[in-house]
C-alpha positions in Angstrom: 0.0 0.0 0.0 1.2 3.5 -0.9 -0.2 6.9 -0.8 0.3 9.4 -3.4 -0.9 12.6 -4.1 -4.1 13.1 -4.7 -5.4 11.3 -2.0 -5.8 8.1 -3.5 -4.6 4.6 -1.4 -2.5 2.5 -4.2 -3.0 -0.9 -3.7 -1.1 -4.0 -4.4 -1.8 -8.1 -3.6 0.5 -11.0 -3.7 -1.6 -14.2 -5.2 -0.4 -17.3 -6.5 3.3 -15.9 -6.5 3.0 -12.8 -8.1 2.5 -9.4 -7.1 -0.6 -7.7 -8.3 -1.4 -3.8 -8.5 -5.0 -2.9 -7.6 -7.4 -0.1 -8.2 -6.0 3.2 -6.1 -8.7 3.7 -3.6 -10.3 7.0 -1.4 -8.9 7.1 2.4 -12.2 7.0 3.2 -13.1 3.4 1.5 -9.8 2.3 2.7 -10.4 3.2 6.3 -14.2 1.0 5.7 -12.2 -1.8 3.7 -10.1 -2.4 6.9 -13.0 -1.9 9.7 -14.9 -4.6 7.6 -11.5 -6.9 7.3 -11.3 -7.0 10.8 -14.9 -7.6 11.7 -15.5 -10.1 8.8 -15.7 -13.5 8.8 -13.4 -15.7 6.5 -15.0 -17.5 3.6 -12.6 -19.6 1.5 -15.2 -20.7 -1.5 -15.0 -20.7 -4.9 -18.0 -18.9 -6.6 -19.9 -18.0 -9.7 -21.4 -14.6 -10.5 -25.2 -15.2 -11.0 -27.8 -12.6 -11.7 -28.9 -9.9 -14.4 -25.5 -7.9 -15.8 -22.9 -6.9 -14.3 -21.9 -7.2 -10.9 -19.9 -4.1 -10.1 -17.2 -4.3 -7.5 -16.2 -1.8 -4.7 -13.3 -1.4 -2.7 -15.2 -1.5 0.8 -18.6 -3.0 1.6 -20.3 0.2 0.8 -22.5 1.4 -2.1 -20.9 4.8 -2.2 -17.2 3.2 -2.9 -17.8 1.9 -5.9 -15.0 0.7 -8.3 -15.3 2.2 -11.6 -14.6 0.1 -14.4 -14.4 -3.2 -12.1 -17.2 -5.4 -12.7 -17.8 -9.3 -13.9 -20.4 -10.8 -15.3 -22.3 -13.9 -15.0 -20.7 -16.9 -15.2 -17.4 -15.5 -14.1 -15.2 -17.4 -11.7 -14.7 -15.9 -8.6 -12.9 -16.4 -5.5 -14.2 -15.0 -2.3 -11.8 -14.8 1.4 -14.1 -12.9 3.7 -18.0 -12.1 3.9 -19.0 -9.0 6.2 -23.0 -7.8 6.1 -24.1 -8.6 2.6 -21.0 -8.0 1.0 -18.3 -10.9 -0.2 -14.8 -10.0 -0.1 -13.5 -12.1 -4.0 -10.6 -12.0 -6.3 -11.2 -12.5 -10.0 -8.2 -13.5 -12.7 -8.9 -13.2 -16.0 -8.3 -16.0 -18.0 -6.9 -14.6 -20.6 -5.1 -11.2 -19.7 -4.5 -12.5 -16.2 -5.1 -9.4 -15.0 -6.4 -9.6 -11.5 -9.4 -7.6 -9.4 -10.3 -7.7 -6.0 -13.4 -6.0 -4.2 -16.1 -6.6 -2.4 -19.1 -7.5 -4.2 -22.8 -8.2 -3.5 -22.8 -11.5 -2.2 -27.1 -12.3 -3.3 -25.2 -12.3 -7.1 -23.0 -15.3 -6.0 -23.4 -18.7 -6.6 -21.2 -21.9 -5.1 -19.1 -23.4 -8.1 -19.3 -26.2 -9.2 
């Protein structure tokens, strides 16, 4: 994690061996992100995005902190580490670009894999 002007919270993740830079985040969703990390319980499931379009992401389990641009769709592979209120904490590679995105995501959009 690094602050730079602006203030924005970079972000980076290490998964699977490699080190992976996230979307640069408000203070203010950062500060939630961590409240909710500590308070959350751990889910270690793989899942499936389910629903109507797409399921945005959001770097905190708030509405208002809302990752532009980050979103999956369903039928995307997802990995979730932590559930807190009705939000899932996931990780999604993918497949192709391996690029990867983490947020917290509505978890009544989420389906066990199979």
């Amino acid at each position: 994690m690094r602050q730079p002007g602006g203030g924005k919270i970079e972000q980076i993740t290490w998964r699977d061996g490699k080190i992976y830079e996230l979307a640069a985040v408000s203070q203010a969703c950062f500060a939630k992100h961590e409240q909710a990390n500590e308070k959350s319980s751990r889910l270690l499931a793989a899942l499936i995005a389910a629903g109507d379009g797409r399921l945005q992401f959001h770097s905190a389990p708030d509405e208002r902190c809302e990752i532009a641009g980050t979103f999956v769709v369903p039928g995307d592979r997802l990995e979730a580490s932590r559930i807190h209120g009705r939000y899932t904490l996931v990780f999604y590679q993918h497949p192709k670009a391996a690029r990867v995105a983490a947020g917290w995501v509505d978890s009544s959009r989420l389906k066990p894999a199979n």
